[in-house]
Backbone and ligand atoms as CSV (ligand in chain L), in Angstrom:
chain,resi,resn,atom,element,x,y,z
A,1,UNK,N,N,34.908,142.397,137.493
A,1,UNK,CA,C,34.445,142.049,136.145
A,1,UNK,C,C,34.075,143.329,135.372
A,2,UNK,N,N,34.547,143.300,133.901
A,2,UNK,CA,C,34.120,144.477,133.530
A,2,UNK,C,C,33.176,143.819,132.515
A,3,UNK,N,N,31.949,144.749,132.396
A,3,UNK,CA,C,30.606,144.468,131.710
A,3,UNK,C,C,30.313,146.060,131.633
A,4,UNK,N,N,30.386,146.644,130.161
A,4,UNK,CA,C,29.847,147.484,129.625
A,4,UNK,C,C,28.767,147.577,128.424
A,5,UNK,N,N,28.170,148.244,128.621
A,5,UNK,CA,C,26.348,148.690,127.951
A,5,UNK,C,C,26.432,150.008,127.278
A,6,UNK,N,N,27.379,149.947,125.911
A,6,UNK,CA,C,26.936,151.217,125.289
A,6,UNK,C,C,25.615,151.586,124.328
A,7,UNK,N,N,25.057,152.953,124.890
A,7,UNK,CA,C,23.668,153.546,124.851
A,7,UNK,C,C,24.048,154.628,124.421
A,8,UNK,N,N,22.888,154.792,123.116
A,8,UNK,CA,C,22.810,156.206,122.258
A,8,UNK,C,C,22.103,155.982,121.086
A,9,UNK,N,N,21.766,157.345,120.573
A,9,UNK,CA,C,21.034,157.395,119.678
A,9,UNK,C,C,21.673,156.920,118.131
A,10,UNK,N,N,20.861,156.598,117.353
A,10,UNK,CA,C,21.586,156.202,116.052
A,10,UNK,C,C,22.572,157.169,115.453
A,11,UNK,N,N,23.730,156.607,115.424
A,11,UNK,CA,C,24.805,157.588,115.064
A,11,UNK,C,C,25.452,157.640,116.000
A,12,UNK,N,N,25.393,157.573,117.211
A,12,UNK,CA,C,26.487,157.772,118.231
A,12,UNK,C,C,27.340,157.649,118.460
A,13,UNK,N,N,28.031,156.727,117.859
A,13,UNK,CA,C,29.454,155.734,117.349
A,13,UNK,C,C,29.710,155.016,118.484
A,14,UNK,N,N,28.257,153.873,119.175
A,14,UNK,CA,C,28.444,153.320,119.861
A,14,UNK,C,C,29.333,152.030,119.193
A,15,UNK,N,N,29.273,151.533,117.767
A,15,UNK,CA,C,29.679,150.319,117.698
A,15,UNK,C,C,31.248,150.466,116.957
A,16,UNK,N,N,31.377,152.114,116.540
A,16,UNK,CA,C,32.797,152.327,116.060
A,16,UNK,C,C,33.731,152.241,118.364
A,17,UNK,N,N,32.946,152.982,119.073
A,17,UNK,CA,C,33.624,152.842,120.454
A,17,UNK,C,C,33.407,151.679,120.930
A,18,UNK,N,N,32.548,150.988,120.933
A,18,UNK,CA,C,32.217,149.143,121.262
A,18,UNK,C,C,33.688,149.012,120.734
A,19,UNK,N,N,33.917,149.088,119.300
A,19,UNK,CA,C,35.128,148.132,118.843
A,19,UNK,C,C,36.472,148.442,119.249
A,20,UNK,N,N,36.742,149.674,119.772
A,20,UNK,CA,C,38.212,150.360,120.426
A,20,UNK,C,C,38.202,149.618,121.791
A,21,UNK,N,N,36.835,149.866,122.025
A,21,UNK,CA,C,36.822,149.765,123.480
A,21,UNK,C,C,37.201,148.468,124.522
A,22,UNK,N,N,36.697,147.388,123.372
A,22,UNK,CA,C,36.753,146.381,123.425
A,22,UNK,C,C,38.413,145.703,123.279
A,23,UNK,N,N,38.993,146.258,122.428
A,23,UNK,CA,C,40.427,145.531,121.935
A,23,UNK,C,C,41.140,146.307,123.768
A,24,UNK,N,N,40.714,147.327,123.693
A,24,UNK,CA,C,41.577,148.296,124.627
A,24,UNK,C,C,41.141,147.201,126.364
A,25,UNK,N,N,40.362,146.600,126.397
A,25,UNK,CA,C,39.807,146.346,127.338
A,25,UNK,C,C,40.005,144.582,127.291
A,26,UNK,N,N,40.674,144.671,126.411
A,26,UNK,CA,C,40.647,142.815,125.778
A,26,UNK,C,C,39.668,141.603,126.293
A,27,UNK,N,N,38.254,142.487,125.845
A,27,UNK,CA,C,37.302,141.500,126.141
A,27,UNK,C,C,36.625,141.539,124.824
A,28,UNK,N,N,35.737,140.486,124.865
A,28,UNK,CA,C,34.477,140.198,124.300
A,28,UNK,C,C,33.372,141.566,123.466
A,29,UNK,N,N,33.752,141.358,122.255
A,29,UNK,CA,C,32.243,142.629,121.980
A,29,UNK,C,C,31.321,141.724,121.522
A,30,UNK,N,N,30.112,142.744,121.837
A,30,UNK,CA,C,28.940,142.111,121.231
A,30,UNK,C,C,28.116,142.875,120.880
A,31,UNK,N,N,27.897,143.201,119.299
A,31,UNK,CA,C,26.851,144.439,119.072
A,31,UNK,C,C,25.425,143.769,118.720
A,32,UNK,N,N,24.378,144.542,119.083
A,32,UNK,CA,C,23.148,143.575,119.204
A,32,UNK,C,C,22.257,143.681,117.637
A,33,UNK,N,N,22.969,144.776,117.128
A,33,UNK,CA,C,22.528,144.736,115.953
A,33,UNK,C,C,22.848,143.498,114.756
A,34,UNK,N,N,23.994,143.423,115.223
A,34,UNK,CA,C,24.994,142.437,114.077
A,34,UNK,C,C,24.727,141.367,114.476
A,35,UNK,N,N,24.224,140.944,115.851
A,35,UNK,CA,C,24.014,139.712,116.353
A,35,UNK,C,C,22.278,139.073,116.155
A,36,UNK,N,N,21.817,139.848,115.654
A,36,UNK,CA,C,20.042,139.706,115.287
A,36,UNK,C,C,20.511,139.667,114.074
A,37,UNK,N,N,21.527,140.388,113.215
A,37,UNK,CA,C,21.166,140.321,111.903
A,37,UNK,C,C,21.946,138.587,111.241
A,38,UNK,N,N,22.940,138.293,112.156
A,38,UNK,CA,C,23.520,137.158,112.448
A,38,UNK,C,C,22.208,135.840,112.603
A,39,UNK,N,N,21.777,135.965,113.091
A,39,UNK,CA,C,20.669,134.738,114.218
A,39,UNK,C,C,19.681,135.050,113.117
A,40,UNK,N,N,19.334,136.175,112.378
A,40,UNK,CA,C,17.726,135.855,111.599
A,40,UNK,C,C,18.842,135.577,110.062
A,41,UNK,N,N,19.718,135.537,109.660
A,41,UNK,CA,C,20.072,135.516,107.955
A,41,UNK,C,C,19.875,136.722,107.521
A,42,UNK,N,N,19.469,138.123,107.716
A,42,UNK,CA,C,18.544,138.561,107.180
A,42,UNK,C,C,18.897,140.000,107.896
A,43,UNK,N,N,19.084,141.792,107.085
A,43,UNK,CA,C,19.680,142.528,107.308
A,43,UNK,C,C,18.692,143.408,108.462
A,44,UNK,N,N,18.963,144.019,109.053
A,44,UNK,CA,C,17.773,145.065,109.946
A,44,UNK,C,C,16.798,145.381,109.438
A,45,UNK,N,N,17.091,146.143,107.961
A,45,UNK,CA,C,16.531,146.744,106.866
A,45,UNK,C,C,15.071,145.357,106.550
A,46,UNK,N,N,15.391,144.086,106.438
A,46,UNK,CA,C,14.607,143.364,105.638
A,46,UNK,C,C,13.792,143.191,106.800
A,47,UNK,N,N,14.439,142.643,107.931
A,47,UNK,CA,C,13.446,142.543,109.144
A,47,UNK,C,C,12.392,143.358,109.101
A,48,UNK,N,N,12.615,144.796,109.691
A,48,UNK,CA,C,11.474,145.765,109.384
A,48,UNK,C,C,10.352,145.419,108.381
A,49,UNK,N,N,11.109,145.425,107.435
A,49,UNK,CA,C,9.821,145.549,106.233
A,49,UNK,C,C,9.465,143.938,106.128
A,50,UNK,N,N,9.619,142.898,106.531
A,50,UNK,CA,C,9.343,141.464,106.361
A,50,UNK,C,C,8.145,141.205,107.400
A,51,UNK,N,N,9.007,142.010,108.580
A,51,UNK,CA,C,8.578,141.276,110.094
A,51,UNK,C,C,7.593,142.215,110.890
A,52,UNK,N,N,8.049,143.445,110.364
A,52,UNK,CA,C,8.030,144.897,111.406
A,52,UNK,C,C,8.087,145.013,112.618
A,53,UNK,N,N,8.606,146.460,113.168
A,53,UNK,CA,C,9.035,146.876,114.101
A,53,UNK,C,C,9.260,145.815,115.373
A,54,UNK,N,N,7.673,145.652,115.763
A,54,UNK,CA,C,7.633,145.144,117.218
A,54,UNK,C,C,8.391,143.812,117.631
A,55,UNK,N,N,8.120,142.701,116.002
A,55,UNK,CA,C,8.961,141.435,116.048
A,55,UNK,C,C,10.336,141.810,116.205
A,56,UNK,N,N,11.170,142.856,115.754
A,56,UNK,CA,C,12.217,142.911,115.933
A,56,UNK,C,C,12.706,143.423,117.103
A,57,UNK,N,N,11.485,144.405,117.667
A,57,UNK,CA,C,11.930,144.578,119.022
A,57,UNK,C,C,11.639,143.357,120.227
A,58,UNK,N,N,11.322,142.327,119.645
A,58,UNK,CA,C,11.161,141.172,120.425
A,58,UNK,C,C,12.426,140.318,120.180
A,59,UNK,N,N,13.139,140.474,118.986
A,59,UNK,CA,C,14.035,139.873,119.163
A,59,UNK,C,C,15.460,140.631,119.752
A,60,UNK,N,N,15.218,141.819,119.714
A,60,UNK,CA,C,16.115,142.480,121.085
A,60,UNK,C,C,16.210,142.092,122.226
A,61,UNK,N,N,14.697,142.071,122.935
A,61,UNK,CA,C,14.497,141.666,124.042
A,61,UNK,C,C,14.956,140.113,124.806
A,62,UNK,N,N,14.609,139.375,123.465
A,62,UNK,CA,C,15.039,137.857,123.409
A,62,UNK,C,C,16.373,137.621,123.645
A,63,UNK,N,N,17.502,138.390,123.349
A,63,UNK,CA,C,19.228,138.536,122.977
A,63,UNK,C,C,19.566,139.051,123.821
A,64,UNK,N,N,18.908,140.132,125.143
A,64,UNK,CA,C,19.284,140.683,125.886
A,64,UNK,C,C,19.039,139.444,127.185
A,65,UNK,N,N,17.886,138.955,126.946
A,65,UNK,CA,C,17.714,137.765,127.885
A,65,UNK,C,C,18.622,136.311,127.871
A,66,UNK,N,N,18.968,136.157,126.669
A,66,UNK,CA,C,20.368,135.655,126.736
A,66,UNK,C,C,21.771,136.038,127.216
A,67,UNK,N,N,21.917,137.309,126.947
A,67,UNK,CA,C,23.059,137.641,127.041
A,67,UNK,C,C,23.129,137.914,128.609
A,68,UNK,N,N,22.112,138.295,129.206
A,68,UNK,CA,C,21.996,138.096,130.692
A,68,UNK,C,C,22.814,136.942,131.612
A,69,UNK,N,N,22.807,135.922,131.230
A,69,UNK,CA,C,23.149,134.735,131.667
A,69,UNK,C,C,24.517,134.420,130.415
A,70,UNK,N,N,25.168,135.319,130.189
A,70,UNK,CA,C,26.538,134.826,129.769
A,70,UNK,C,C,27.564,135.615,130.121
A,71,UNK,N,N,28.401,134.947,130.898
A,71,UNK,CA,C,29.622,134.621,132.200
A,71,UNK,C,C,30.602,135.590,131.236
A,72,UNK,N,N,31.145,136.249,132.154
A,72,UNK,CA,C,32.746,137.375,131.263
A,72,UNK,C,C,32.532,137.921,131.016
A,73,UNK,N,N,33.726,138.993,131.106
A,73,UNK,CA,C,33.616,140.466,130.450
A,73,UNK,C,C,33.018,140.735,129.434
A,74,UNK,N,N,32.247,141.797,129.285
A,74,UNK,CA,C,31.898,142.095,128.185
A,74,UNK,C,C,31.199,143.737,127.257
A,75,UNK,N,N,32.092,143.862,126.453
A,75,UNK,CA,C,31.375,145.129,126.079
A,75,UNK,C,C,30.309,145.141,124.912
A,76,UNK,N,N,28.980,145.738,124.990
A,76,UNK,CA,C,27.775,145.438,124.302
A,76,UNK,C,C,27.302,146.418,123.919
A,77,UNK,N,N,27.335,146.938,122.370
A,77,UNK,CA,C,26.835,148.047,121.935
A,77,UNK,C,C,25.490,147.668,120.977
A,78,UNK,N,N,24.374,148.523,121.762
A,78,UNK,CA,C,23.325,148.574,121.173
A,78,UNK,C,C,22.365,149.212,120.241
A,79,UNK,N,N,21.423,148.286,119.378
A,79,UNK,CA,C,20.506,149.511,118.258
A,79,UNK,C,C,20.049,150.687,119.735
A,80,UNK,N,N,20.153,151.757,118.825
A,80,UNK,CA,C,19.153,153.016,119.681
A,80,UNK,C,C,17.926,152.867,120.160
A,81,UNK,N,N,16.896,152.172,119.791
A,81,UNK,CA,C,15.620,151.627,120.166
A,81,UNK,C,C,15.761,150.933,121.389
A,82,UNK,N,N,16.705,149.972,121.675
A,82,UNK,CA,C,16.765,149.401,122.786
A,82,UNK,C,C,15.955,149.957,124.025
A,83,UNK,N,N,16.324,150.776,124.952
A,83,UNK,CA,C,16.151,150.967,125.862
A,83,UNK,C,C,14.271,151.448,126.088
A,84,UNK,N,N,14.120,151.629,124.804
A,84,UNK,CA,C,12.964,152.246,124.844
A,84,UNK,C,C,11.831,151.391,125.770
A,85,UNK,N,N,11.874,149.941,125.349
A,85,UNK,CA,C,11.028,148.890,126.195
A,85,UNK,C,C,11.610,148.651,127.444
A,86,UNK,N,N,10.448,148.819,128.424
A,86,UNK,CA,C,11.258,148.941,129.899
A,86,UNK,C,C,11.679,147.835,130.158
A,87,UNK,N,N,11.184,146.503,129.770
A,87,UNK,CA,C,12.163,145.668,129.944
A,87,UNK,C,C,13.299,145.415,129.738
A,88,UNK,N,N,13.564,145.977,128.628
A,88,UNK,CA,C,14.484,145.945,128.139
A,88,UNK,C,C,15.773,146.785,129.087
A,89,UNK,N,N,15.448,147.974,129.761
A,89,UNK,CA,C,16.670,149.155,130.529
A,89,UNK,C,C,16.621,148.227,131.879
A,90,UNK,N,N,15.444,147.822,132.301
A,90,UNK,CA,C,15.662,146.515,133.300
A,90,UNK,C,C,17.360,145.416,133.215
A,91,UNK,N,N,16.981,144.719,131.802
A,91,UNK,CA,C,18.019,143.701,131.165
A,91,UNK,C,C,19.139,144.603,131.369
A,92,UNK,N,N,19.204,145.741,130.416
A,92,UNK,CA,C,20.420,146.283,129.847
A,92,UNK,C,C,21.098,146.746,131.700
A,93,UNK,N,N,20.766,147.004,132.662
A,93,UNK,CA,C,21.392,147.299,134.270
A,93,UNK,C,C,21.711,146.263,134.688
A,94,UNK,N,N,20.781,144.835,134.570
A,94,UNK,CA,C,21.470,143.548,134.907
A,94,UNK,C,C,22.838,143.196,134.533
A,95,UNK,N,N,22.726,143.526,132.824
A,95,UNK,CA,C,24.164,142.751,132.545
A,95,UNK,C,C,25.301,143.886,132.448
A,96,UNK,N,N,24.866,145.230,132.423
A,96,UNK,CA,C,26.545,145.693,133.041
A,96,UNK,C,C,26.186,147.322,133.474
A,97,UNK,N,N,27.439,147.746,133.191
A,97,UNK,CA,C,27.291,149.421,133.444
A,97,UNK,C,C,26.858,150.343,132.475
A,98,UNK,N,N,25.650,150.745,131.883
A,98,UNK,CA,C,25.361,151.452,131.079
A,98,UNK,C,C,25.670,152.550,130.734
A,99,UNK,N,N,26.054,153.093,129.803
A,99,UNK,CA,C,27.083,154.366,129.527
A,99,UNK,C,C,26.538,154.725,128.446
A,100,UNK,N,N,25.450,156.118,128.689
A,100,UNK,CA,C,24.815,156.910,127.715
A,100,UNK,C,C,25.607,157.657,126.424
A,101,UNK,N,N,26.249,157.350,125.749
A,101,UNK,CA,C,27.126,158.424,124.432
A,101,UNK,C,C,25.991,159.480,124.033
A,102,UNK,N,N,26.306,160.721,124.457
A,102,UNK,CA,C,25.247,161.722,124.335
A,102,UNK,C,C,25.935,162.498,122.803
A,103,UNK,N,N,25.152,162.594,122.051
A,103,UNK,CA,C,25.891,163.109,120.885
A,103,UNK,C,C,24.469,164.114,120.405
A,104,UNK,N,N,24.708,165.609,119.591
A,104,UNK,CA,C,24.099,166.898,119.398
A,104,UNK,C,C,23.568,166.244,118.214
A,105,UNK,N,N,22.002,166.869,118.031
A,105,UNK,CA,C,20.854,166.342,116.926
A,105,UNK,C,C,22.084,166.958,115.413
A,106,UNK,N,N,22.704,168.120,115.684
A,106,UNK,CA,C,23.480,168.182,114.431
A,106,UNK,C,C,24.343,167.410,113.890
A,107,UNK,N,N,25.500,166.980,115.104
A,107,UNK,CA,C,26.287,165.350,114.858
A,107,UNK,C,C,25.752,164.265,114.165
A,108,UNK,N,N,24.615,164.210,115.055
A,108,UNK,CA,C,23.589,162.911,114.407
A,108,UNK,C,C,23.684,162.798,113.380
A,109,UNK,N,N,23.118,164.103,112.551
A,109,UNK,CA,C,21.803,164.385,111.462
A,109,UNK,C,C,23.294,163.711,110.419
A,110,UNK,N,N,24.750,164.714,110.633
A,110,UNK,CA,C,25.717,164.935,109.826
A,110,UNK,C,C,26.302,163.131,109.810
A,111,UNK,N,N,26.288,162.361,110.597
A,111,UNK,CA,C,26.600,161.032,110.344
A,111,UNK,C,C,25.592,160.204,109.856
A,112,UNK,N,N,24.274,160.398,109.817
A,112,UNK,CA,C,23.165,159.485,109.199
A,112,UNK,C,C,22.572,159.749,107.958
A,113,UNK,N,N,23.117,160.867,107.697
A,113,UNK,CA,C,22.390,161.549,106.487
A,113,UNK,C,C,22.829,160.526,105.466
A,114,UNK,N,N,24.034,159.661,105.081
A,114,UNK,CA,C,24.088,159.376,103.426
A,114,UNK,C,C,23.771,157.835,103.987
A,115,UNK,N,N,23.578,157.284,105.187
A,115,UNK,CA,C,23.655,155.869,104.932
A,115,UNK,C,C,21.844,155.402,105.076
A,116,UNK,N,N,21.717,154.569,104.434
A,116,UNK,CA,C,20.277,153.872,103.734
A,116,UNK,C,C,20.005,152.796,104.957
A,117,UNK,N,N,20.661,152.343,106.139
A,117,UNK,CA,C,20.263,151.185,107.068
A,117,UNK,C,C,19.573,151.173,107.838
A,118,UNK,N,N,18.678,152.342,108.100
A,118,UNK,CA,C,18.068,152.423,109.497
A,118,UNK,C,C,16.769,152.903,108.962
A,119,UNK,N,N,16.109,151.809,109.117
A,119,UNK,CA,C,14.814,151.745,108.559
A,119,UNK,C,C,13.598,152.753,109.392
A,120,UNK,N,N,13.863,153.517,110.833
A,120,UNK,CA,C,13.135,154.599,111.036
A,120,UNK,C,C,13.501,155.674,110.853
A,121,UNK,N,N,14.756,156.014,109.701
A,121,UNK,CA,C,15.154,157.429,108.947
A,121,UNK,C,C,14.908,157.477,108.041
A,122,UNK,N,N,14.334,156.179,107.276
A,122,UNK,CA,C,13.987,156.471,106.027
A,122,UNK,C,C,12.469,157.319,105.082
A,123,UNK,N,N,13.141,157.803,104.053
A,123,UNK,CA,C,11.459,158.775,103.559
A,123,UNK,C,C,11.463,159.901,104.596
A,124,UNK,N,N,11.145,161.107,104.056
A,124,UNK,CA,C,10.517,161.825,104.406
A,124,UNK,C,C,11.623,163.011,105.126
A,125,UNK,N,N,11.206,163.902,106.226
A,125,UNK,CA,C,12.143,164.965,106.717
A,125,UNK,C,C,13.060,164.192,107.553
A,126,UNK,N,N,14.579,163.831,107.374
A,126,UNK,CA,C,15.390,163.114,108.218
A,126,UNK,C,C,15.674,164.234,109.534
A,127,UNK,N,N,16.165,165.323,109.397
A,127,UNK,CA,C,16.105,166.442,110.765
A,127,UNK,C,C,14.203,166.246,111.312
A,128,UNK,N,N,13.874,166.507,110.907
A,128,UNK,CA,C,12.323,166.006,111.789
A,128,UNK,C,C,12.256,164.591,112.528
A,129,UNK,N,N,12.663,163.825,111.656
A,129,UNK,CA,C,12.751,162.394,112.414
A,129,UNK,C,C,13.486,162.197,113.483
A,130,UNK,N,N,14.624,162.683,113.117
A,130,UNK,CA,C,15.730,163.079,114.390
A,130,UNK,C,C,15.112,163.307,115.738
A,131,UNK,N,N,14.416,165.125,115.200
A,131,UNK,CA,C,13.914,165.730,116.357
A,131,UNK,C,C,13.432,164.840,117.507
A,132,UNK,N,N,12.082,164.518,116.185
A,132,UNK,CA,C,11.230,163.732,117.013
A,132,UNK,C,C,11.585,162.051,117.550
A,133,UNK,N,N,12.301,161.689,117.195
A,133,UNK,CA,C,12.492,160.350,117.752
A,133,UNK,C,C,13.801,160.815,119.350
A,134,UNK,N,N,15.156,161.818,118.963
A,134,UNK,CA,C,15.690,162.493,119.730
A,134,UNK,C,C,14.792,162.905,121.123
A,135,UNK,N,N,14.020,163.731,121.444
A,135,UNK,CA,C,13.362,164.150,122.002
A,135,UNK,C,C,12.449,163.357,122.987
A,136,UNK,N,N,11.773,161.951,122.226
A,136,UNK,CA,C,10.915,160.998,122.957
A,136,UNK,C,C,11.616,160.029,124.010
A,137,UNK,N,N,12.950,159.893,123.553
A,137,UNK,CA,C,13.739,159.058,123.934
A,137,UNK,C,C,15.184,160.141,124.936
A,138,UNK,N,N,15.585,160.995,124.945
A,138,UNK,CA,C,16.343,161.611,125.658
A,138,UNK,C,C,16.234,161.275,127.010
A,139,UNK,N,N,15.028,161.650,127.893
A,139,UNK,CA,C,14.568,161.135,129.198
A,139,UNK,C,C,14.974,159.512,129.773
A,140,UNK,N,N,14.746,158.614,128.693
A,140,UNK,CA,C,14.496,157.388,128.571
A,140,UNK,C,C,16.665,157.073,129.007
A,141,UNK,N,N,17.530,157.130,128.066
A,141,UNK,CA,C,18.832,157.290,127.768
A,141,UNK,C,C,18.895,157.898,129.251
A,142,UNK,N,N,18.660,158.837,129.580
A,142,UNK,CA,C,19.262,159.465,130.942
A,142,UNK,C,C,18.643,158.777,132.341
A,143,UNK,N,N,17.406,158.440,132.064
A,143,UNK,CA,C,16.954,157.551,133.307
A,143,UNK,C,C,17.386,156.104,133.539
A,144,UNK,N,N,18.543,155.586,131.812
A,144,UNK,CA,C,19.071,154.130,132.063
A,144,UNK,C,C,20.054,154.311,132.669
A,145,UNK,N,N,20.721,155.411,132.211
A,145,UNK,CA,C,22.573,155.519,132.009
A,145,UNK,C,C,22.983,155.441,133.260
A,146,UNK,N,N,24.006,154.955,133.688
A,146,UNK,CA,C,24.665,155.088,134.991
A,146,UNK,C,C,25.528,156.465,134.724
A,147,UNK,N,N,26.339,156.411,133.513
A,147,UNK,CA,C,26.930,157.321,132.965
A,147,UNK,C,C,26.866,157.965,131.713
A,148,UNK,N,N,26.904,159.383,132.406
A,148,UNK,CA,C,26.695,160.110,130.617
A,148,UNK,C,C,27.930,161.126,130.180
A,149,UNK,N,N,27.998,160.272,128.484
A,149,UNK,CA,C,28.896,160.670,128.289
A,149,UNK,C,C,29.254,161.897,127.024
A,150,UNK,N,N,29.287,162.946,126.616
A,150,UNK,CA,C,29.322,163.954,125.464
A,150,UNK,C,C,30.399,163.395,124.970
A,151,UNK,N,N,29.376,163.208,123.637
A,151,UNK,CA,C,30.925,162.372,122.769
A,151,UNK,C,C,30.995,163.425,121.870
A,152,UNK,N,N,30.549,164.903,121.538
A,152,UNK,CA,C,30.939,165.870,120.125
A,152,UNK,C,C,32.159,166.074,120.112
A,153,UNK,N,N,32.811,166.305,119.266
A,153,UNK,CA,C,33.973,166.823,119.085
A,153,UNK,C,C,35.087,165.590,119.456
A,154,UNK,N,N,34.740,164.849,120.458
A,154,UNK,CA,C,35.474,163.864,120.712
A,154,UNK,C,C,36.297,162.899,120.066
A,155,UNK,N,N,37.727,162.237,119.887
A,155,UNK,CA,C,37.953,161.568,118.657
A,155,UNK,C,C,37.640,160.239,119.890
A,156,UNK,N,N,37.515,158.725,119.018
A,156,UNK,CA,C,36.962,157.524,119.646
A,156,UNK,C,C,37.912,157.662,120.827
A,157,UNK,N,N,39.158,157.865,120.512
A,157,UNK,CA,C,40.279,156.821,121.830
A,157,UNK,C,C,39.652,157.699,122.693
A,158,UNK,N,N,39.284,158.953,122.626
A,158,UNK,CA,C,39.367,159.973,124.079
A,158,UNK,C,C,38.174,159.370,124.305
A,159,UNK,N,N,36.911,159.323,123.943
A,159,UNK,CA,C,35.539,158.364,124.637
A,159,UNK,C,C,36.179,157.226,124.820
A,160,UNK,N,N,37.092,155.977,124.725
A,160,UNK,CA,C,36.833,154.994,125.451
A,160,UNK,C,C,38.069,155.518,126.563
A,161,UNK,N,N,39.069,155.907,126.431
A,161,UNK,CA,C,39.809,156.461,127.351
A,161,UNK,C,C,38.530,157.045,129.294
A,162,UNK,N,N,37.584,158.042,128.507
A,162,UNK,CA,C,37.046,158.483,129.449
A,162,UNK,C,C,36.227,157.361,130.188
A,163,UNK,N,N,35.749,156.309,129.423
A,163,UNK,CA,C,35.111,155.378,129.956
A,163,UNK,C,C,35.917,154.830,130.894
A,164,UNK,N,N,37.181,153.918,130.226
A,164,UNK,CA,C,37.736,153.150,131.354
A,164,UNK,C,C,38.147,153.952,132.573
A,165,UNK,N,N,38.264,155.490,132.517
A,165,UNK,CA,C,38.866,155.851,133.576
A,165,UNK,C,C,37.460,156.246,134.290
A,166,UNK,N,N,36.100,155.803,134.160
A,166,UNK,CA,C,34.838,156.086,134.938
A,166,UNK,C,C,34.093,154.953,135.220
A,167,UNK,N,N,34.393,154.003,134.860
A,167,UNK,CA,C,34.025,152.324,135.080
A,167,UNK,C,C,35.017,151.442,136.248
L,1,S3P,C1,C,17.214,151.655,115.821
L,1,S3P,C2,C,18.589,151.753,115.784
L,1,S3P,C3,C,19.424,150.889,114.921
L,1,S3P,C4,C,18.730,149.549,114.691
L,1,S3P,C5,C,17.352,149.760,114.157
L,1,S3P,C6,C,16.465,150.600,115.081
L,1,S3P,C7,C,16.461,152.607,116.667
L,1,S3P,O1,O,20.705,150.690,115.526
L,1,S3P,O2,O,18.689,148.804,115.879
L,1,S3P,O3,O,17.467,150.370,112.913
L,1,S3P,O4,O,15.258,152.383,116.938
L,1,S3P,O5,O,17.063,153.618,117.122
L,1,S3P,P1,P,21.849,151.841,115.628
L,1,S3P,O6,O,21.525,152.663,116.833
L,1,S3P,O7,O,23.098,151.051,115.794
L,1,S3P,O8,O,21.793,152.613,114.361
C-alpha cells in the first residue's frame, strides 16, 4: 500500500508535489488545508481571525483522526503547523510514510513573499517570521520525517521522482 505524508514548511511545494505525485502514483490526494477549508465553508485566513489559532489546530487534529481510519492509497499534503502538536506526528506515522520537503529560509521567504494566505506571515518582518517560526520547528520536521528530502533547486517531477524511488 502506498500512503504518503508530505511535511514542510510553508512554501515547500508540498501541495504543488502532493498533486504530481499523486496523478504519477494514481492515487487519492488529500491536502489538509483545502479539506478544513472545505468542511468549515470558510478560508484558513477567516478561521484564524473568526476562530483562532488553537480551534484550527483542533480541527487538524480532528481530520488527521479521520483520515487515520480511511482504507487506500493515499498521498496527504499538509499545513506546516501540523506536526507541531505531538499528537498530531503520532497520527501523521500512523497513516503513512512521512517525507520531510526541506526547502532554504531564502526559497521560502522568495515563494511567500507576494501571497496574503497564511495568516502567521502576516504584518510585520516576514524574513523574521520565517526565521523564527523556521528554527522552532526544524527539530520537530526531522524528528517526524522518515525521509528527508532537499527540494532547492529541484524542478517538482525530480522531487516526486526521488520519492517514489525512496518509498
Ligand atoms: C500553517 C501553514 C499553512 C496553513 C496555516 C498554518 C503553519 O499551510 O495550514 O496557514 O502553521 O505553518 P501551508 O504549509 O500549506 O502554507
Amino acid at each position: 500500500m502506498k500512503r504518503v505524508v508530505l511535511m514542510g514548511f510553508m512554501g515547500a511545494g508540498k501541495s504543488t508535489v502532493g498533486k504530481y505525485l499523486a496523478k504519477e502514483l494514481g492515487c487519492t490526494l488529500i491536502d489538509t488545508d483545502q479539506r478544513i477549508e472545505e468542511q468549515q465553508g470558510r478560508k484558513i485566513n477567516q478561521i484564524f481571525e473568526m476562530d483562532g489559532e488553537t480551534a484550527f489546530r483542533d480541527m487538524e487534529t480532528g481530520l488527521l483522526k479521520e483520515l487515520k481510519n480511511q482504507k487506500g492509497d493515499l498521498v496527504l499534503s499538509i499545513g506546516g503547523g501540523m506536526p507541531v502538536r505531538e499528537e498530531n506526528r503520532k497520527l501523521l506515522q500512523e497513516i503513512g510514510t512521512v517525507i520531510y520537503l526541506k526547502t532554504s529560509k531564502e526559497e521560502i521567504i522568495r515563494r511567500v513573499e507576494k501571497n496574503q494566505d497564511r495568516p502567521l506571515l502576516q504584518g510585520g518582518n516576514l524574513e523574521e517570521k520565517v526565521d523564527s517560526l523556521m528554527k522552532a520547528r526544524e527539530d520537530i520536521y526531522i524528528q517526524t520525517a522518515q525521509i528527508v528530502l532537499v527540494t532547492d533547486k529541484k524542478e517538482v517531477c525530480e522531487i516526486a521522482e526521488e520519492i517514489q524511488n525512496r518509498i
